[in-house]
Residue, then its C-alpha position, 0 to 999 in steps of 0.5 A: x543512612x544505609x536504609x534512607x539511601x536504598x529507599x532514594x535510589x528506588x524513589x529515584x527509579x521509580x522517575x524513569x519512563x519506560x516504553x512498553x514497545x520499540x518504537x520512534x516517538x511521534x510526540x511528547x506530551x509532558x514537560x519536564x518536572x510536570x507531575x504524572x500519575x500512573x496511567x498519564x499519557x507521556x510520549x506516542x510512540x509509532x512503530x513505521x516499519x510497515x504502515x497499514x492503509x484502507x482502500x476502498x473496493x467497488x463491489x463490481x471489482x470485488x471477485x477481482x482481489x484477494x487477500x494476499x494479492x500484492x500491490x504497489x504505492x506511489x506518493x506524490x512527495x517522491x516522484x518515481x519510488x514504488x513501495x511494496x503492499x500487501x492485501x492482508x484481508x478484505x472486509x467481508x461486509x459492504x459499506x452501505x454509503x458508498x457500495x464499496x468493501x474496506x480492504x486493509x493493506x500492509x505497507x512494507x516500510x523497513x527504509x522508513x521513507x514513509x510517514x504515517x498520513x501521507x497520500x498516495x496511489x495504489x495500483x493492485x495487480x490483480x491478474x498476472x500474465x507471464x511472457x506475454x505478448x504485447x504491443x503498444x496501444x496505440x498500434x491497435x485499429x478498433x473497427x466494427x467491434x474488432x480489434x485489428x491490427x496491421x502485420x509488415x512481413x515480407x515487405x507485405x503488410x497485412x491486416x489481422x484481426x486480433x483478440x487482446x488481453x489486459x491493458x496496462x501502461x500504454x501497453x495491450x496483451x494480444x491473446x490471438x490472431 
């Protein structure tokens, strides 16, 4: 009786489904008391806690990234969360459909907001000024190929030319003038 026990309780072990990695899982592909053999496919198991997404690079813009340049993600089902990215390698090849290199960035999704699939914006920042002087773009008066603006000082205004940097968000660096 002893033997037969031992065997039932081993049979029955062999019943439990075991992942291979921690995970959520995203679906189930059997029914109970369906009949599996070794290898059949049971559950999907995903792993959100960094996602991975494929941008694309135009070859113009290529010099500009680097792999372990940072990045944010915006997605239109959150309007105003930010999501932290990374640019873990860029393709060294060209893809020849659309003149543009594959760059594969890692999501940080630790809060697990993110689903696998869902769309979004990246904004790569892929030149950073510290302490910048900077002012509102539409305070710039672009006349004959300059840039210029007007200066109040001393109850006097005055026009300078100026040389701008980087524009971004409606705000414009001034390099000099």
């Amino acid at each position: 009786l002893q033997a037969s026990y031992n065997l039932a309780s081993l049979e029955l072990d062999y019943t439990r489904i075991r992942a291979p990695i921690a995970g959520v899982v995203a679906a189930r592909e059997i029914k109970p008391g369906q009949s599996l053999a070794v290898n059949d496919l049971a559950f999907r198991i995903t792993d959100a806690r960094e996602l991975v997404a494929y941008l694309q690079i135009p070859q113009s813009e290529l010099t500009k990234f680097a792999a372990g340049h940072g990045a944010e993600l915006a997605v239109d089902s959150m309007p105003g969360a930010m999501f932290n990215a990374t640019i873990a390698r860029i393709s060294p090849t060209i893809d020849t459909r659309n003149g543009t290199f594959r760059a594969t960035a890692i999501i940080d999704n630790a809060a697990g907001q993110l689903a696998p699939g869902m769309f979004g914006r990246f904004t790569i920042a892929w030149e950073e000024h510290q302490k910048a002087l900077v002012i509102p773009a539409a305070a710039l008066i672009g006349e004959d190929e300059e840039s210029a603006v007007y200066v109040v000082s001393d109850d006097q205004v005055t026009r300078r030319t100026i040389e701008t940097g980087i524009e971004t968000d409606g705000m414009i660096e001034i390099l000099g003038g």
